[in-house]
C-alpha positions in Angstrom: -8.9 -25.6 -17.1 -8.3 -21.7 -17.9 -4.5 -20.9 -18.0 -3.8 -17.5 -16.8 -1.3 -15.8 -18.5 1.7 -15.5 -15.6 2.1 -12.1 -16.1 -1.6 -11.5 -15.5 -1.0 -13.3 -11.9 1.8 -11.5 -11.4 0.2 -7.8 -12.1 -2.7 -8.6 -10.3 -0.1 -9.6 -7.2 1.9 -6.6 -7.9 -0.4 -4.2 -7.6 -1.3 -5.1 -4.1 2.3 -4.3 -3.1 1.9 -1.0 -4.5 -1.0 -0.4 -3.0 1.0 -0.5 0.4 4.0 1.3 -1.3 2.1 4.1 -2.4 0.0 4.0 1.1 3.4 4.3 2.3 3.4 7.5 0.0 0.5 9.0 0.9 0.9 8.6 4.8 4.1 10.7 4.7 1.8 13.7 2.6 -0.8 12.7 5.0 1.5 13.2 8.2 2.9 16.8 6.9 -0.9 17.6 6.4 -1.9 16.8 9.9 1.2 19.0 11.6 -0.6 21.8 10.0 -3.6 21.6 11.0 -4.8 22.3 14.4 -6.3 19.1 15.7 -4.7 17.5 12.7 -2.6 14.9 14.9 -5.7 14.6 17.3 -7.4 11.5 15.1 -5.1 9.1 16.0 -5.2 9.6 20.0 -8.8 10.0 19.8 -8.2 6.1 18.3 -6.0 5.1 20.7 -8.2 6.4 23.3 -11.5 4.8 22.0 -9.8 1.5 22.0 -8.3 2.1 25.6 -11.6 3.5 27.1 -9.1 7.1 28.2 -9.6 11.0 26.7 -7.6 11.0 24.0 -5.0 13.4 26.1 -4.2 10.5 28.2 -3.9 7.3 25.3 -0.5 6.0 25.0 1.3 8.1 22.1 3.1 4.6 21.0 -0.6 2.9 20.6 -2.2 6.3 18.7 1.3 5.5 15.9 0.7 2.0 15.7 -2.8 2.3 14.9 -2.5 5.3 12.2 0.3 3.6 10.6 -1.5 -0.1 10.8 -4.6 1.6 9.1 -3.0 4.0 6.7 -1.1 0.9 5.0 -3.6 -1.2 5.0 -6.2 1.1 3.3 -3.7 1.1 0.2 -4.3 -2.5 -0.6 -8.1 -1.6 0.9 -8.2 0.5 -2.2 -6.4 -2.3 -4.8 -9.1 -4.1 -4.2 -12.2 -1.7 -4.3 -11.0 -1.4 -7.9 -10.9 -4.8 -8.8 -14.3 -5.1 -7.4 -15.7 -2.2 -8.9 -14.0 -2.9 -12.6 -15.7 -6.1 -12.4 -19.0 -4.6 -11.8 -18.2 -1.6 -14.4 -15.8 -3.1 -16.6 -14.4 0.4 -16.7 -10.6 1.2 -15.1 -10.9 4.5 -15.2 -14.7 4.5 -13.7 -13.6 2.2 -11.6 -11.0 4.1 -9.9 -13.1 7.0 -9.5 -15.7 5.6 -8.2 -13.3 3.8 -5.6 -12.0 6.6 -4.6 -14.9 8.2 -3.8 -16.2 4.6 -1.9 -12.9 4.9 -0.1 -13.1 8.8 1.0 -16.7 8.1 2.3 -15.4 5.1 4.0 -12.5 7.5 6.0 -14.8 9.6 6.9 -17.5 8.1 7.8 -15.7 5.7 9.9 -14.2 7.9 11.8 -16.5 10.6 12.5 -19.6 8.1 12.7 -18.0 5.2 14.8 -15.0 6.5 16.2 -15.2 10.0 17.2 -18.7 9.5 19.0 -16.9 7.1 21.3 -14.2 9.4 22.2 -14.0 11.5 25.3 -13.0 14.5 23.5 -14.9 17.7 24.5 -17.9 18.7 22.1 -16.4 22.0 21.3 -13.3 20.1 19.3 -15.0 17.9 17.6 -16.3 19.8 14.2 -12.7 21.1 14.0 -11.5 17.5 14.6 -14.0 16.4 11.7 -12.9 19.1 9.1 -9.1 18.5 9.9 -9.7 14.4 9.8 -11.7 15.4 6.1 -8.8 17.5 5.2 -6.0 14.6 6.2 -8.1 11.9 4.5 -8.6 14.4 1.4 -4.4 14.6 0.9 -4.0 11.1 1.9 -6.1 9.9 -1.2 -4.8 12.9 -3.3 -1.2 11.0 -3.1 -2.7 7.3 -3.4 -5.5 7.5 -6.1 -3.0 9.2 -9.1 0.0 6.4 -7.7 -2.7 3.4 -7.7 -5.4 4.4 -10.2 -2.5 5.3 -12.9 -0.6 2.0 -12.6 -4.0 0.1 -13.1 -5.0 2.3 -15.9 -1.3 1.4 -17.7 -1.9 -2.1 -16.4 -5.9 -2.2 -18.2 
């Protein structure tokens, strides 16, 4: 049997919970970012309403939190693990978390603009703002988790 060093199992646990630390992070950026902009804080009702059928005007505020904050944290460890996966293919950390980054950001995007916003009742006239300001969000979010994540797992490599 292989014996893993425990400090190997240990990193490799570790930077999962930085991954939803630094999420943590990089939803507070992501939140001042989208008070900025003018359908920056539309996103998450346009979620809320999808998933209760209702214009995004009319989804319950409490839902539209729950659901940003469920999906911002979550895409930390989201990103822990594109890395892993991608440094095994690569066997490059700093490749790796490029190239994960750039997975991830297509992955925001293209979510939410190709699944999620089509399903919305939002009117067509908001939705390329909607679309830039969701780009712009996702684009400050990552700025604030790929230097936290990518430079612990380049120190940790």
């Amino acid at each position: 049997m292989n014996n893993i060093p425990l400090i190997t199992e240990l990193a490799v646990s570790l930077r999962f919970v930085l991954g939803i630390v630094a999420a943590a992070v990089a939803t507070i950026v992501m939140n001042y970012i989208m008070t900025e902009l003018p359908e920056g804080n539309t996103p998450p009702q346009v979620a809320a309403g999808v998933l209760t059928m209702l214009r995004p005007e009319d989804a319950p505020s409490r839902l539209a939190t729950t659901v940003h904050y469920l999906a911002a944290i979550l895409t930390g460890p989201l990103f822990v693990w594109l890395i892993f996966t991608i440094e095994a293919l690569l066997s490059d950390t700093a490749l790796s978390v490029a190239v994960s980054a750039i997975v991830l950001y297509t992955l925001m995007i293209g979510f939410f603009i190709i699944v999620v916003l089509p399903q919305s009742r939002v009117s067509a006239s908001r939705v390329n703002t909607i679309r830039r300001d969701w780009a712009l969000a996702a684009g400050g979010y990552l700025g604030v988790l790929v230097p936290l994540i990518g430079g612990v797992s380049l120190l940790l490599s």
